[in-house]
C-alpha positions as CSV (number, residue, x, y, z in Angstrom):
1,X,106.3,92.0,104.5
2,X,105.0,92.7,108.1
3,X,101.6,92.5,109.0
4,X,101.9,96.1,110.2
5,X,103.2,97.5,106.7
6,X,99.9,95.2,104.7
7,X,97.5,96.4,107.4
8,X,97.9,100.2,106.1
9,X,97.3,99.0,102.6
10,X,93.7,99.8,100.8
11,X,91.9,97.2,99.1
12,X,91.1,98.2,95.3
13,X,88.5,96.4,93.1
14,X,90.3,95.5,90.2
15,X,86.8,95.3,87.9
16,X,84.8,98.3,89.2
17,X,87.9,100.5,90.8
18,X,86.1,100.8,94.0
19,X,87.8,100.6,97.3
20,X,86.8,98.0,99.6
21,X,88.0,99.0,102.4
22,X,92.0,98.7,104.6
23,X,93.7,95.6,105.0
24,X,93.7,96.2,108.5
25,X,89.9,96.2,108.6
26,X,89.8,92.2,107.3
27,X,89.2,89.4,109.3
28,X,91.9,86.9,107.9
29,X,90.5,82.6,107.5
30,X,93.9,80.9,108.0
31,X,93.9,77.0,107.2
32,X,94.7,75.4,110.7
33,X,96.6,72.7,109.3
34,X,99.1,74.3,107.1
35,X,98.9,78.3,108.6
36,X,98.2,79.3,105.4
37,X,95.5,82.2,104.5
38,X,92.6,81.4,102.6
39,X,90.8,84.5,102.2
40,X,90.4,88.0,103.8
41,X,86.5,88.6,105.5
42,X,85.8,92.3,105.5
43,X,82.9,93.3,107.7
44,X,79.1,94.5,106.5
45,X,79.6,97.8,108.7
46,X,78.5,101.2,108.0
47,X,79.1,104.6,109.5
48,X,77.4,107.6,109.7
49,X,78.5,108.7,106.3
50,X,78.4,105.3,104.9
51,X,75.4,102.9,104.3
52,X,76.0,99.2,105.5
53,X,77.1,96.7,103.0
54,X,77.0,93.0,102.8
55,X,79.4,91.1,104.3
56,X,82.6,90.1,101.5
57,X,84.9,87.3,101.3
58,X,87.7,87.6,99.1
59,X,89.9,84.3,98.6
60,X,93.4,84.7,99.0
61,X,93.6,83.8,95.4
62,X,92.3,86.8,93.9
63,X,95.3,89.0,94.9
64,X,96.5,90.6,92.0
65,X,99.0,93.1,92.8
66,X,100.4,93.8,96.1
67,X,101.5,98.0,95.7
68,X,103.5,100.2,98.2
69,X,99.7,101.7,98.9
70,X,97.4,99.7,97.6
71,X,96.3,95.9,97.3
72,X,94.6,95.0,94.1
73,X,92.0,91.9,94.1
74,X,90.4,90.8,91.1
75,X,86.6,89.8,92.6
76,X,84.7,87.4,90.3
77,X,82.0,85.0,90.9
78,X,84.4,82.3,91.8
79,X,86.3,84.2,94.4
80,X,83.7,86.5,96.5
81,X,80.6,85.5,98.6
82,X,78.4,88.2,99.9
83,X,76.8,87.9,103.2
């Protein structure tokens, strides 16, 4: 899959449902030494409509399901660090 087809995608809490925001909008860690990617980073901004949340990283890891519209991560304690 092209990084142009994932960018599109929405990010889905797989706990609480809520979205989290477009693929496109996340900040991707990649491991220098193998070119892998660790985790996504998705921005504390706001908008007018919107209050400002915390900053979240979501490890690669916690991926669930990757959809024709949607990718579904699975946040837990061990995969997400706000701020």
């Amino acid at each position: 899959m092209r990084w142009s087809e994932l960018a599109e995608k929405e990010l889905i809490d797989l706990v609480n449902g809520e979205r989290l925001g477009l693929m496109g909008e996340a900040d991707l860690v990649v491991d220098p030494g193998s070119g892998r990617v660790k985790s996504l980073v998705l921005s504390g901004g706001g908008s007018l409509f919107r209050k400002k949340r915390e900053e979240i990283t979501i490890d690669w890891g916690m991926i669930r399901k990757i959809g024709p519209e949607m990718v579904i991560v699975a946040l837990g304690k061990t995969g997400v660090s706000k701020g």
